[in-house]
N, CA, C and O atoms as a GROMACS GRO file, in nm:
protein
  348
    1UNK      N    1   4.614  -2.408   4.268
    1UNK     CA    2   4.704  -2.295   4.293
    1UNK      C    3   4.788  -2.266   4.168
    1UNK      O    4   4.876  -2.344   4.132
    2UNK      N    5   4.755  -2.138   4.094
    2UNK     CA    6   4.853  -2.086   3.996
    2UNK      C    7   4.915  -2.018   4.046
    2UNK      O    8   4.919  -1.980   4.164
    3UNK      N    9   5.012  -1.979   3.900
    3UNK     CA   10   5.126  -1.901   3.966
    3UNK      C   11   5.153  -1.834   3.871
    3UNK      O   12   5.112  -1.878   3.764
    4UNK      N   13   5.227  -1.707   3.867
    4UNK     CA   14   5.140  -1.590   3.770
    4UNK      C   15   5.296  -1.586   3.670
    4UNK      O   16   5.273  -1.524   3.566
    5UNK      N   17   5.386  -1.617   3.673
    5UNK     CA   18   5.501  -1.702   3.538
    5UNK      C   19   5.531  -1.791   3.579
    5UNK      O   20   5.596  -1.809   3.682
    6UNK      N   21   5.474  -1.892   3.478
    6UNK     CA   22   5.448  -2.081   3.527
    6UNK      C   23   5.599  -2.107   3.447
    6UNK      O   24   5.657  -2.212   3.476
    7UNK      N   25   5.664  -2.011   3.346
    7UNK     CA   26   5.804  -2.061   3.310
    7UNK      C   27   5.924  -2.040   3.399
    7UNK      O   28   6.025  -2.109   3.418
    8UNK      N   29   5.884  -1.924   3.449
    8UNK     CA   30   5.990  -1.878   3.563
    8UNK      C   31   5.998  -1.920   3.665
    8UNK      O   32   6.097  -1.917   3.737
    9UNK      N   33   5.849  -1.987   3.697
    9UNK     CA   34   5.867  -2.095   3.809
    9UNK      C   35   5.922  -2.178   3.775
    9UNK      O   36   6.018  -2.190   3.850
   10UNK      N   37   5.923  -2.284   3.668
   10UNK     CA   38   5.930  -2.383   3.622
   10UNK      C   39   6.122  -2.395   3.647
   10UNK      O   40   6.200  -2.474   3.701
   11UNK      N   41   6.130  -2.264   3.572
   11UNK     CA   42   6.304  -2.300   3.567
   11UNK      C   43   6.320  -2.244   3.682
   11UNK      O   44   6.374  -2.147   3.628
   12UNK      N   45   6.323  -2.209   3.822
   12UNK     CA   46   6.336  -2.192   3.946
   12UNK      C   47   6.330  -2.377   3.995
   12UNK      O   48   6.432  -2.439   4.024
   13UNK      N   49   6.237  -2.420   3.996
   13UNK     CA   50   6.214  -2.552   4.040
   13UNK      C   51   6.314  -2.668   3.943
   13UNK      O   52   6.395  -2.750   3.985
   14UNK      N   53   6.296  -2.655   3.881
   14UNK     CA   54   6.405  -2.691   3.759
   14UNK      C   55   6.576  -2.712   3.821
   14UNK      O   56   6.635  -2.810   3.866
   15UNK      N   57   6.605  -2.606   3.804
   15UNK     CA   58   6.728  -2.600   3.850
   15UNK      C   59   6.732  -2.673   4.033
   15UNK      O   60   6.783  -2.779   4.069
   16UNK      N   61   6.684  -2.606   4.085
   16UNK     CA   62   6.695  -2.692   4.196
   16UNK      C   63   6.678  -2.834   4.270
   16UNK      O   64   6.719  -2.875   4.379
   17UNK      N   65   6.581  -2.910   4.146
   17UNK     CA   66   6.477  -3.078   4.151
   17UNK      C   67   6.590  -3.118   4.070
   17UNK      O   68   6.675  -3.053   4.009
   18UNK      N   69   6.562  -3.298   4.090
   18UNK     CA   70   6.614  -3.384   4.012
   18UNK      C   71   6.535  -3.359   3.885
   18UNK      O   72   6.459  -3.265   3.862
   19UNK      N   73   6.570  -3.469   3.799
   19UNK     CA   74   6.558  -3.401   3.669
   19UNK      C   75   6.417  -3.500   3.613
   19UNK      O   76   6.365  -3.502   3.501
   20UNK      N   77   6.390  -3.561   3.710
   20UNK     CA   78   6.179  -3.592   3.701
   20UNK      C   79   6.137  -3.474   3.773
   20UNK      O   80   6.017  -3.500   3.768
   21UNK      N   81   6.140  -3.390   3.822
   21UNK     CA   82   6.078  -3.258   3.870
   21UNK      C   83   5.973  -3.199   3.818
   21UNK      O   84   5.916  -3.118   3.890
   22UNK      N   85   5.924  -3.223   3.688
   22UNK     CA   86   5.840  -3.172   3.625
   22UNK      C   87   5.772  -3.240   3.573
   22UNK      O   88   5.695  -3.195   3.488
   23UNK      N   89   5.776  -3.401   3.607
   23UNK     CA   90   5.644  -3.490   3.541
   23UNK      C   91   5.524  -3.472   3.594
   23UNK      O   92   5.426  -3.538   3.559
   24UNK      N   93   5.520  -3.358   3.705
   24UNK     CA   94   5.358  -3.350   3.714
   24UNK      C   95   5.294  -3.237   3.630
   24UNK      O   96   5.174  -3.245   3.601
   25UNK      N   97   5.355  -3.150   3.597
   25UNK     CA   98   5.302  -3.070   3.538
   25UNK      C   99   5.257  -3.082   3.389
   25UNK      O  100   5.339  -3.145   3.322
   26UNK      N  101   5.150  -3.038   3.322
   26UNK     CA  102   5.077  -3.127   3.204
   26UNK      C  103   5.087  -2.994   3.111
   26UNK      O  104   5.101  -3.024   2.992
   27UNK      N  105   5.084  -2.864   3.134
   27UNK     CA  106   5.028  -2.779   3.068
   27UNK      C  107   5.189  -2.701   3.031
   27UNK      O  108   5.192  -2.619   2.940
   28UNK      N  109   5.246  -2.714   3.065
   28UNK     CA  110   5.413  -2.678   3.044
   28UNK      C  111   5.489  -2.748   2.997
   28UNK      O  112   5.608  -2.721   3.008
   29UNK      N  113   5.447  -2.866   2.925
   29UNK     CA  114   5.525  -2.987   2.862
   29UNK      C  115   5.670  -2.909   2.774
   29UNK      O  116   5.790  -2.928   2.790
   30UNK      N  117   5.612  -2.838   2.702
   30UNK     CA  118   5.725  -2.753   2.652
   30UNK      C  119   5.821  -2.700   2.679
   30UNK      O  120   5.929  -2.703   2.620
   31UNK      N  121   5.776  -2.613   2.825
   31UNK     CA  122   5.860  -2.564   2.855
   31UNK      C  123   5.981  -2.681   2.964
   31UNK      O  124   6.093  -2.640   2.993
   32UNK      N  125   5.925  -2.836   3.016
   32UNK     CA  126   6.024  -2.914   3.041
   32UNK      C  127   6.098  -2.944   2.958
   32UNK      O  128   6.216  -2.932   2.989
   33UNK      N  129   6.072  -2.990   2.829
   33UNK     CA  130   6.121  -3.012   2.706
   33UNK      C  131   6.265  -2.927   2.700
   33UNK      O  132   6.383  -2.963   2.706
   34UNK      N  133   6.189  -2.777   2.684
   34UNK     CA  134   6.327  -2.704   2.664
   34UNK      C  135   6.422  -2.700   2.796
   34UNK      O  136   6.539  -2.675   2.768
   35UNK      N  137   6.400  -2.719   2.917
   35UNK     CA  138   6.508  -2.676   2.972
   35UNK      C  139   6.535  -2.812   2.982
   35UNK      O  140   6.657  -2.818   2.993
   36UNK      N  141   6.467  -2.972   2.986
   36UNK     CA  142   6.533  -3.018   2.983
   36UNK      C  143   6.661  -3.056   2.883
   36UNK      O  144   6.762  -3.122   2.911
   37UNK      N  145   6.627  -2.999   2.768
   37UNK     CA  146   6.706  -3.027   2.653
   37UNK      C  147   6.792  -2.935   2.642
   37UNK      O  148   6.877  -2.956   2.555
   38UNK      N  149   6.805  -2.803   2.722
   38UNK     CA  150   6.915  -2.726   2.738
   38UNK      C  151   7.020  -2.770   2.878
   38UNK      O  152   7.108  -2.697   2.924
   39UNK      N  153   6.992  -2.875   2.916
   39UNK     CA  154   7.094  -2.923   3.045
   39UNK      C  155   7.166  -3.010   3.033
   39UNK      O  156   7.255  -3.038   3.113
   40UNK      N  157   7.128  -3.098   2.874
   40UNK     CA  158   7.159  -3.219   2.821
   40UNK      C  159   7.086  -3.331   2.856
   40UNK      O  160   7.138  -3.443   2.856
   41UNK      N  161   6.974  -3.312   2.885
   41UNK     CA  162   6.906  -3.437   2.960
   41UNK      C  163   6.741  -3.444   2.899
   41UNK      O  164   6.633  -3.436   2.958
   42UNK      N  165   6.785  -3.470   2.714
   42UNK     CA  166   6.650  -3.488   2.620
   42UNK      C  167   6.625  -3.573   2.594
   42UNK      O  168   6.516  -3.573   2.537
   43UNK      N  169   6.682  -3.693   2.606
   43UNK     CA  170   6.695  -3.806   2.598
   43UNK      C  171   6.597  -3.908   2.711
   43UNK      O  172   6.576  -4.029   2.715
   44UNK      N  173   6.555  -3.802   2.786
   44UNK     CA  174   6.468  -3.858   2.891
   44UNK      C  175   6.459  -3.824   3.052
   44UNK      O  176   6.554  -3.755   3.090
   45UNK      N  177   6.387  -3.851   3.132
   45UNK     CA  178   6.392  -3.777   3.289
   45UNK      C  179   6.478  -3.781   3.358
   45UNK      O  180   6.491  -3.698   3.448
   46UNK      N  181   6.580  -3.898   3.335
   46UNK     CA  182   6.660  -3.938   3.397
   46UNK      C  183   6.791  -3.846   3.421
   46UNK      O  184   6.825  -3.784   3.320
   47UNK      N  185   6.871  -3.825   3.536
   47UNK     CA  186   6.971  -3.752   3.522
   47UNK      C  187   7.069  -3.798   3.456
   47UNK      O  188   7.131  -3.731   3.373
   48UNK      N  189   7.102  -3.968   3.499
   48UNK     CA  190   7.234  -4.013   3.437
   48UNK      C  191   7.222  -4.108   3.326
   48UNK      O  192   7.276  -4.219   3.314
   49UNK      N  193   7.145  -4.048   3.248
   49UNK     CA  194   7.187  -4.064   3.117
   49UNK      C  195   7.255  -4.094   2.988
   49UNK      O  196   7.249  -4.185   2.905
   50UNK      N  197   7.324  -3.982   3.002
   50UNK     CA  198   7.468  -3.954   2.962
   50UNK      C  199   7.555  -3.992   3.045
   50UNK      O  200   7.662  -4.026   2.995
   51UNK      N  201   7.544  -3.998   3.170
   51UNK     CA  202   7.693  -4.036   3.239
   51UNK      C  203   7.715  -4.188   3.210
   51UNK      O  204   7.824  -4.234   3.176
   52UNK      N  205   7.574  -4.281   3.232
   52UNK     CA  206   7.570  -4.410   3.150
   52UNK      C  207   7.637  -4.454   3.040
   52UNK      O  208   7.709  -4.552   3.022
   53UNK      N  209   7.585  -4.318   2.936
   53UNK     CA  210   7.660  -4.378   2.831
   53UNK      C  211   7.804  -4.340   2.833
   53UNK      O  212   7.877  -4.402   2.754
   54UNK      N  213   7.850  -4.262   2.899
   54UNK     CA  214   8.023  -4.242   2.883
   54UNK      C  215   8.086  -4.383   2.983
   54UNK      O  216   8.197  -4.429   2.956
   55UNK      N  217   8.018  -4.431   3.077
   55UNK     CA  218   8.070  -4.514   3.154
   55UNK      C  219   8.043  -4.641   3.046
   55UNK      O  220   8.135  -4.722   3.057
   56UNK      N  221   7.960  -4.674   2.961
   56UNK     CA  222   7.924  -4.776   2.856
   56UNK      C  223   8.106  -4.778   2.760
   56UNK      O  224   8.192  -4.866   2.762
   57UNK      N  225   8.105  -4.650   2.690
   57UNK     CA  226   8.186  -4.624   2.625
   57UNK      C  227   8.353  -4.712   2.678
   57UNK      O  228   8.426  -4.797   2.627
   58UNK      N  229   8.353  -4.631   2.809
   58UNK     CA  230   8.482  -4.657   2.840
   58UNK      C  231   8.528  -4.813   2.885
   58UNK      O  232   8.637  -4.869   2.891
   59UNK      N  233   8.446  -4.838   2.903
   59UNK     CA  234   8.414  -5.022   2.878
   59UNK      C  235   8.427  -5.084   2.758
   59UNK      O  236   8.466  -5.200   2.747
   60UNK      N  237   8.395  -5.008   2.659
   60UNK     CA  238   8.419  -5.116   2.545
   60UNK      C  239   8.568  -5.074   2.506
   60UNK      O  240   8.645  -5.160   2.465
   61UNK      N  241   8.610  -4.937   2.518
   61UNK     CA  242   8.733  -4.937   2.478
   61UNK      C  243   8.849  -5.017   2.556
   61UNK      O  244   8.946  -5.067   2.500
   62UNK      N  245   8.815  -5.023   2.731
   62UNK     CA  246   8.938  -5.126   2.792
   62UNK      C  247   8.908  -5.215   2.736
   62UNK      O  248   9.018  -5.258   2.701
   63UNK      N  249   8.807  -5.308   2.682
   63UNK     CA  250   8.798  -5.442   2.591
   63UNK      C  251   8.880  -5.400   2.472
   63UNK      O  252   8.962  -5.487   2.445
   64UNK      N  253   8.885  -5.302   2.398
   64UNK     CA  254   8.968  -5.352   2.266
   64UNK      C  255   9.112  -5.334   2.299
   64UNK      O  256   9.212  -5.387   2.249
   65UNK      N  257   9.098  -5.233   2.412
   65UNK     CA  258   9.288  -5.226   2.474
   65UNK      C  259   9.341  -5.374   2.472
   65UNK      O  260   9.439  -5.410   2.407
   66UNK      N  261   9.260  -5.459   2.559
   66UNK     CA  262   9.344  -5.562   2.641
   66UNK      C  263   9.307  -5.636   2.468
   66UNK      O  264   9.414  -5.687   2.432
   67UNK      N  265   9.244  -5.649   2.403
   67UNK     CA  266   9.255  -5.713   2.283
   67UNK      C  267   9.380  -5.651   2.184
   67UNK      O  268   9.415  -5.730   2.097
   68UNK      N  269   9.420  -5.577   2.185
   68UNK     CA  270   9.526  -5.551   2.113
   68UNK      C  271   9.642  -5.627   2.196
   68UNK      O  272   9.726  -5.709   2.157
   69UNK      N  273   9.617  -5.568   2.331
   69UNK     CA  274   9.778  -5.651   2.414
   69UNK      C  275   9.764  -5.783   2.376
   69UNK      O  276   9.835  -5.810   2.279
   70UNK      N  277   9.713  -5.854   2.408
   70UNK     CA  278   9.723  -5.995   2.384
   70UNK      C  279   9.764  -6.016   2.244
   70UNK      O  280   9.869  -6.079   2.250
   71UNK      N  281   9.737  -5.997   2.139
   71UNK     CA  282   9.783  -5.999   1.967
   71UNK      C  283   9.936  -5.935   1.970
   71UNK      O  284  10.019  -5.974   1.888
   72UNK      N  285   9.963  -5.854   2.047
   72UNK     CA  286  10.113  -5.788   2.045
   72UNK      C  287  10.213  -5.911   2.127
   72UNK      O  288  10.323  -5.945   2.085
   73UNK      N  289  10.160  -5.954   2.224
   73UNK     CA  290  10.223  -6.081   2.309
   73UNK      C  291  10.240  -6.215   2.229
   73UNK      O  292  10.352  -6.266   2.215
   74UNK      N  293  10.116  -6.275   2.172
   74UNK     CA  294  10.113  -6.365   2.058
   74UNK      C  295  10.266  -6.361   1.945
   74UNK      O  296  10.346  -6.456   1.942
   75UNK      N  297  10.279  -6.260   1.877
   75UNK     CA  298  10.357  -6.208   1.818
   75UNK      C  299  10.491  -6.261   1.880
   75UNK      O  300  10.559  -6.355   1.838
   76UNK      N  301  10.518  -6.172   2.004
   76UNK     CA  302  10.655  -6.190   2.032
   76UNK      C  303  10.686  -6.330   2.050
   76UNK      O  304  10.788  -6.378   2.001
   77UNK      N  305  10.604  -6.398   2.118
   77UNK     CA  306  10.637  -6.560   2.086
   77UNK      C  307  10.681  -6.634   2.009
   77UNK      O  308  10.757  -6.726   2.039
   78UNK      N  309  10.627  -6.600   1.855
   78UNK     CA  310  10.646  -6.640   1.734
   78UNK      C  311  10.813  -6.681   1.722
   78UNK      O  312  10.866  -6.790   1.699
   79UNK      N  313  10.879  -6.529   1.752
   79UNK     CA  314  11.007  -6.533   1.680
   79UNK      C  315  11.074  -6.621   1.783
   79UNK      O  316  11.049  -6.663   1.895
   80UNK      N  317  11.197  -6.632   1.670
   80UNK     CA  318  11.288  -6.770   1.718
   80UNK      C  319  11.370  -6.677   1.745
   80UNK      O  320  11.359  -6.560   1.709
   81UNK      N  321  11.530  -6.765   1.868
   81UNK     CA  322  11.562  -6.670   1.927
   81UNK      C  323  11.682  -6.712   1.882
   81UNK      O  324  11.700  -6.831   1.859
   82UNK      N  325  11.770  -6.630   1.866
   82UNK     CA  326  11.896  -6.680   1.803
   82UNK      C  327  11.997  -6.712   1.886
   82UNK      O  328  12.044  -6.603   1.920
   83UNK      N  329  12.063  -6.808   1.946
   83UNK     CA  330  12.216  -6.818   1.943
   83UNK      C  331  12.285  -6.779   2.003
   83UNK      O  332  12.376  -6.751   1.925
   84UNK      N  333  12.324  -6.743   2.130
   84UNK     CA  334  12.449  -6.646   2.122
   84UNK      C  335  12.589  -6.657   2.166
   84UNK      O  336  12.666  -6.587   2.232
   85UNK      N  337  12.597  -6.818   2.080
   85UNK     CA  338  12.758  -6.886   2.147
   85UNK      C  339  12.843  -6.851   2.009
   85UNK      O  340  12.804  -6.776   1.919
   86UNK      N  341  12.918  -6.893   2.012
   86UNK     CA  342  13.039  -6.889   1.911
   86UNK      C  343  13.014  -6.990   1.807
   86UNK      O  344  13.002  -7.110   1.834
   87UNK      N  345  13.007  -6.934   1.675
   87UNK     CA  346  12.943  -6.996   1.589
   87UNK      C  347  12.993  -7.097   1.546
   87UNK      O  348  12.934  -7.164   1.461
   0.00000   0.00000   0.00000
């Protein structure tokens, strides 16, 4: 069964499918290509992708947060505390 604009189908089905929707089709490779790479999702079939990597991201940064706190705490320990009777 064809279909008489296999792109216009394509991005009809497209928009509405998860974003493997088009691994059966062999003769339109291109045209998955482009819309997948106009949705942000060139990197591969997968939808979350990118959301992976922002959730990756924000993980390594609470690691260097709590690594700075701890070096700022260290610190205040250090100092000696002075005195505060009548000299």
């Amino acid at each position: 069964m064809q279909t008489q604009s296999p792109v216009f189908h394509l991005h009809r089905k497209r928009l509405a499918s998860t974003a493997t929707g088009f691994a059966y089709v062999e003769d339109q490779i291109t045209v998955c290509y482009f819309l997948r790479s106009h949705r942000g999702l060139s990197e591969g079939n997968e939808r979350g992708v990118k959301e992976k990597k922002r959730e990756k991201k924000k993980k390594e940064k609470k690691k260097k947060k709590k690594k700075k706190k701890k070096k700022k705490k260290k610190k205040k320990k250090k100092r000696q505390q002075k005195g505060g009777g009548y000299g």
